[in-house]
N, C-alpha and C positions, 0 to 999 in steps of 0.2 A: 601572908603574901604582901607583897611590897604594893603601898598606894600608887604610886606615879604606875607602876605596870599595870594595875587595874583600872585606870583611866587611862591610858591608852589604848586597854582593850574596848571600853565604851566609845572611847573616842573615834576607833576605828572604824565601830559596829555602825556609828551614827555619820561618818562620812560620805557614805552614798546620800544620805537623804540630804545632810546638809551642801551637797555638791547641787542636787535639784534643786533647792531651796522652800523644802516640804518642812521643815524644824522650825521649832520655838523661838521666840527671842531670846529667851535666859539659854537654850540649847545651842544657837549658835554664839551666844557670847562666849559662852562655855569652850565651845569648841575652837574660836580664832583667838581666845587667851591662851590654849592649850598649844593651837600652832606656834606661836612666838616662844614658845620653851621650849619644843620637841623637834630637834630636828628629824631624827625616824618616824614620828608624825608626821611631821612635816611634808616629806618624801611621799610617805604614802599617798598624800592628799593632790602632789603634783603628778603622781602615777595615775590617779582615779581621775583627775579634771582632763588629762589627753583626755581629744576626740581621735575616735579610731576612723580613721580616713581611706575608704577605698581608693587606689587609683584608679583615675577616671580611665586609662588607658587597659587596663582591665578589661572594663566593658563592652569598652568600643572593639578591642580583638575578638573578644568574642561575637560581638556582633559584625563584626566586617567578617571573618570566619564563616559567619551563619548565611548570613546576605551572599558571599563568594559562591557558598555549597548551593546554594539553592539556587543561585543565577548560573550556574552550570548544568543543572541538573534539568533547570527551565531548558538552558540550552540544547542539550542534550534530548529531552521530550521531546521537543519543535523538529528540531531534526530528526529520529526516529517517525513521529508523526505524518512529515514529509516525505520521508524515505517511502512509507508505508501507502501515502496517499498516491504520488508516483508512480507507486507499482501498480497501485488496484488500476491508475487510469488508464498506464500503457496495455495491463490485460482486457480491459475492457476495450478499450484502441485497436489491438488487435484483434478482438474475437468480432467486432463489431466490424472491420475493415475488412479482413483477412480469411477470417475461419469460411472456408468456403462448403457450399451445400450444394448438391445435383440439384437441377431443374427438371422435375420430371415431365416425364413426356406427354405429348398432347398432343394430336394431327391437326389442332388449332393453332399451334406455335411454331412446328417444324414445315417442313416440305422438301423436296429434294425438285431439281430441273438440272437438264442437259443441254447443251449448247451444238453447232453443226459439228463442231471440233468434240464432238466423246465428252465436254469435258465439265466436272460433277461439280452442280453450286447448290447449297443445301441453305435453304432461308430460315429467318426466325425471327417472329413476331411476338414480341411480349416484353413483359417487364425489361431495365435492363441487367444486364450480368457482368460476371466477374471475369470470365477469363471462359476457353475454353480446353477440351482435353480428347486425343485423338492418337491412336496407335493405325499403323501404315498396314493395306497388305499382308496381315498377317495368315497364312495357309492355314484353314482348319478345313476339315472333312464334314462336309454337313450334308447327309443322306446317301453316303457314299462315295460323295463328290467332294473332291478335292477344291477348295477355293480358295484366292483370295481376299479375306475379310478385311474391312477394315469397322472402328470402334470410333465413336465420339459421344461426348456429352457435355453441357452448357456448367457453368457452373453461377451461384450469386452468392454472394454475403448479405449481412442483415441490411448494411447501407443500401445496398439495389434491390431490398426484396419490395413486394408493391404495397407493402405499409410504410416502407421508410419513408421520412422527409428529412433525412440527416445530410441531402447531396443537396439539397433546393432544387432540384431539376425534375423534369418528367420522368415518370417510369418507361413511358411506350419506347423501344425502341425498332428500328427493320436493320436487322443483319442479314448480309450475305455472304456466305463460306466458301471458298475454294477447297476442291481437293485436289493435292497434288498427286502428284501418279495416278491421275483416273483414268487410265488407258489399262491399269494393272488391278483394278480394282473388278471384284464379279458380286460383292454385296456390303454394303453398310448399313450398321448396325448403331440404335442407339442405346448408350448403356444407365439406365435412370436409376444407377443405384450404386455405391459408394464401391469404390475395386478401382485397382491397382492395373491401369493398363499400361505400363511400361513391363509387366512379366505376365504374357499371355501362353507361354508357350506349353503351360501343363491346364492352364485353366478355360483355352478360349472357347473350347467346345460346350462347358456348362455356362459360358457366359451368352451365348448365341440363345442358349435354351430360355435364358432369363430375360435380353435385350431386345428390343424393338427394331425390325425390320422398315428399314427409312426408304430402301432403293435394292436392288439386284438386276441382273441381265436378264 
């Protein structure tokens, strides 16, 4: 085997270390007499000293990349979050403002009086309420007798019930009700229980059975 190829294969072997500068004295002499004759030594030895160089721009894409997903994603949360917080507030808003509940009845609360003029004011003394709810005159048959009925009842939400303090105001209030057409009217009824009095026409007689007798002739 040819000498000069087998010290270049030593030569080769022993290039990484003497690139670190882990080698001998007599080892690196050896080996930079060796460079000065070999040029394919040579080569090899400028191939192995490269430093392999990441680009820095590499990185950084990837990390702007990473930083973009995730500050969208934040964004995206935040929003979702919001959206979600929104909603629960407005349903609470409205069940809390809106969702209305009968006021049941009490002969503490209600009362009914008449005026020289026929004509029907029904008072109410209590917490305050939300709204009220009343169907006109409507004919039912009650003991054979033909009448005209009419239906009301009070309504509150959580805001006016007499625990709230969501209005900062008193609960007590005095209401006085008119009723229109009381010249047409032979009994009013009050209804202290959740029903639909805009369709009385198949139910007003079981509703008579159930509701409070306020006033009649």
């Amino acid at each position: 085997m040819n000498e000069n190829k087998v010290k270049c294969e030593i030569i080769k072997d022993v290039l990484p270390l003497y690139i670190d500068g882990v080698v001998s004295l007599e080892t690196k002499s050896m080996v930079e007499d060796h460079l000065l004759n070999c040029e394919k030594c040579k080569q090899e030895y400028e191939e192995l000293s490269k430093e392999v160089v990441i680009p820095p721009n590499i990185d950084n894409s990837m990390l702007k990349h990473f930083k973009e997903n995730f500050r969208k994603k934040k964004i995206k949360f935040a929003l979702v979050a919001s959206l979600i917080t929104a909603m629960v507030f407005m349903s609470v808003y409205w069940f809390v403002f809106n969702f209305e509940r009968v006021i049941p009845y009490s002969n503490s609360l209600f009362s009914i009086d008449t005026d020289n003029n026929n004509q029907i004011y029904l008072h109410y003394s209590g917490n305050n309420y939300y709204g009220t709810h009343e169907a006109y005159s409507i004919p039912i048959e009650i003991n054979g007798v033909s009448k005209n009925v009419s239906f009301i009842y009070f309504t509150q939400t959580l805001a006016e019930s007499p625990s709230s303090t969501l209005l900062g105001k008193s609960n007590e209030t005095e209401t006085v009700y008119q009723f229109s057409e009381s010249d047409q009217i032979d009994a009013i009824y009050y209804v202290d229980f959740d029903t639909d009095l805009t369709n009385l026409v198949d139910d007003g007689e079981s509703i008579v059975e159930r509701a409070e007798l306020l006033w009649e002739k």
